[in-house]
C-alpha positions in Angstrom: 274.5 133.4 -82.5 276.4 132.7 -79.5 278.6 129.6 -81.0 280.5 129.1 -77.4 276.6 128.4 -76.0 275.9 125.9 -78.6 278.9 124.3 -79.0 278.7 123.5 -75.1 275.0 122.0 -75.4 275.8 120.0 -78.2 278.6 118.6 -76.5 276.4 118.0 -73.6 274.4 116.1 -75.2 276.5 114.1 -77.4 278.1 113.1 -73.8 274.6 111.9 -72.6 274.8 109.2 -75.5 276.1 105.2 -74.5 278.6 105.1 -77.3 282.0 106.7 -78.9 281.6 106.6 -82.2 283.9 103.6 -84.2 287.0 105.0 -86.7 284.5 104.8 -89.6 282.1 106.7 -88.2 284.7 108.9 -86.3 285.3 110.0 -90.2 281.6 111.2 -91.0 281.2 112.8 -87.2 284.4 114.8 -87.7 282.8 115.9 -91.3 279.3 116.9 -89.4 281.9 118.9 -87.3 283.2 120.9 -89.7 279.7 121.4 -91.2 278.4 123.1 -87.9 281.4 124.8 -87.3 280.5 126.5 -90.3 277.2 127.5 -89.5 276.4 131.4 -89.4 273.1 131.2 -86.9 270.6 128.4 -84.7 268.7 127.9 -87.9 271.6 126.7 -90.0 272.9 124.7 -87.2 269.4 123.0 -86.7 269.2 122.1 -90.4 272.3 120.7 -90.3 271.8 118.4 -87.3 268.4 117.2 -88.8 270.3 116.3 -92.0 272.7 114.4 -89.5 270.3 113.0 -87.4 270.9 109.2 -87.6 273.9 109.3 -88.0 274.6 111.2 -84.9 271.9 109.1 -82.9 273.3 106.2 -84.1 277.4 106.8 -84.0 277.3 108.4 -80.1 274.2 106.0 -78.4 271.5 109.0 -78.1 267.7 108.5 -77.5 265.5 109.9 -79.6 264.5 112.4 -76.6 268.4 113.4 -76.4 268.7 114.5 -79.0 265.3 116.3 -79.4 265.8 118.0 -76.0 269.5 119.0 -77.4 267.7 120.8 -80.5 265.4 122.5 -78.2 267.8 123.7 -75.9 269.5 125.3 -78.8 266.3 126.4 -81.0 265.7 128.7 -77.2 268.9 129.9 -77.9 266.9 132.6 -80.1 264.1 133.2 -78.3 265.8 133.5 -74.8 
């Protein structure tokens, strides 16, 4: 897994959203961090962002779409 690649796309992505997430939130993002950090390959990281979904939808602004096309982008990771 190229972490570099995916680190940048979710980063893009989470700068497409219309909000910074608040200091209680700020707590829970920097735990999702540490979660992907973690994460070995795509698959793992994918898990773990569906697990985080709303909360990560919710804390940065993100559409639906965003974030799906975010997922994607990484998911081709793999297969590109």
């Amino acid at each position: 897994m190229n972490k570099m690649a995916v680190h940048n796309i979710i980063e893009s992505t989470l700068r497409g959203g219309s909000k910074v997430p608040g200091p209680l939130a700020l707590v829970k993002v920097l735990a999702v961090r540490r979660e992907l950090e973690r994460c070995n390959s795509t698959d793992e990281v994918v898990a773990a962002l569906a697990r985080h979904q709303p909360l990560i939808v919710k804390s940065f602004g993100l559409t639906d779409a965003a974030y799906d096309a975010g997922v994607e982008k990484i998911k081709a990771l793999d297969r590109g």
